[in-house]
N, C-alpha and C positions, 0 to 999 in steps of 0.2 A: 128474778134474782139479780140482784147486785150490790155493789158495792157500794157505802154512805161514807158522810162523814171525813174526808178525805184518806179513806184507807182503817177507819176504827170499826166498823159495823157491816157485818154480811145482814141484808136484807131481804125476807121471801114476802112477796106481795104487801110491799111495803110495812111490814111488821120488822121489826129488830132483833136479829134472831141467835147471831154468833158473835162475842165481841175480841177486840186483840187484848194485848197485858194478862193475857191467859197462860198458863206452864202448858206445855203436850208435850207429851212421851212420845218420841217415834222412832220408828223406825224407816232412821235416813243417811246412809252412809256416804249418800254424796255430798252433804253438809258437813258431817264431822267425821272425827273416826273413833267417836264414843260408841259401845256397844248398843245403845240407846239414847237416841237423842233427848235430854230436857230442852225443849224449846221456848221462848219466852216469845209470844208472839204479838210483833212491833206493829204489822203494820199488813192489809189485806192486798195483795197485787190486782189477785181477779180472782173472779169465781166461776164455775160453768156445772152443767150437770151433765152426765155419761151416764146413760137408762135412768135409773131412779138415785142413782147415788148424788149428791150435793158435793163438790170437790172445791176447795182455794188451793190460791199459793199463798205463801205469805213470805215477810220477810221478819227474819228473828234471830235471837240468840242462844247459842248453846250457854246455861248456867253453868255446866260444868269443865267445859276446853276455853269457851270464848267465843268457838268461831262464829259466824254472824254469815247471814248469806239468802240469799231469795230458794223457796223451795220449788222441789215438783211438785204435782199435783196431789192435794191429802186430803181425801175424805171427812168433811164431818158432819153429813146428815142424809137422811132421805125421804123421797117425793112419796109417800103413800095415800093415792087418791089426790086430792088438792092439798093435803096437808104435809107438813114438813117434820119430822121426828127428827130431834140431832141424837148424834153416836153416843155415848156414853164418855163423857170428859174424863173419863180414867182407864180409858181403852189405847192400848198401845195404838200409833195411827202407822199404817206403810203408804210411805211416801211410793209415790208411782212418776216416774220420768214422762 
């Protein structure tokens, strides 16, 4: 897994698999202090994986405060056998420190 494109494209075995300019809902209270984050996602920092789950950071923006800011770690997929399943893009995501 990594990162393409200078920061547009999470990549699993070289397949193109996540991209930015996407909204996600999260939940992330150290970015804003919206009940729920809309996030507008600019730009990939990193990616890693923790057991089977796929996590980024990303850096983006609240649609609805403004604030703007690099995340913790958010979930959005996982390793099942060699293959990669992502989250459901309308799933609240919790951001993890």
């Amino acid at each position: 897994m990594r990162v393409l494109d200078d920061g547009a494209w999470i990549s699993v075995n070289d397949d193109r698999k996540v991209r930015v300019s996407e909204l996600w809902r999260l939940d992330a209270p150290d970015l804003c202090e919206c009940a729920l984050t809309d996030l507008v996602v600019e730009n990939f920092q990193s990616v890693g994986v923790d057991g089977s789950t796929v996590e980024v950071r990303v850096y983006g923006q609240c649609i609805a405060c403004g604030a703007a800011g690099t995340t913790g770690w958010i979930p959005v997929g996982r390793v099942r056998g060699s293959e990669f399943a992502e989250i459901d893009r309308s799933a609240v995501r919790r951001v993890r420190r």
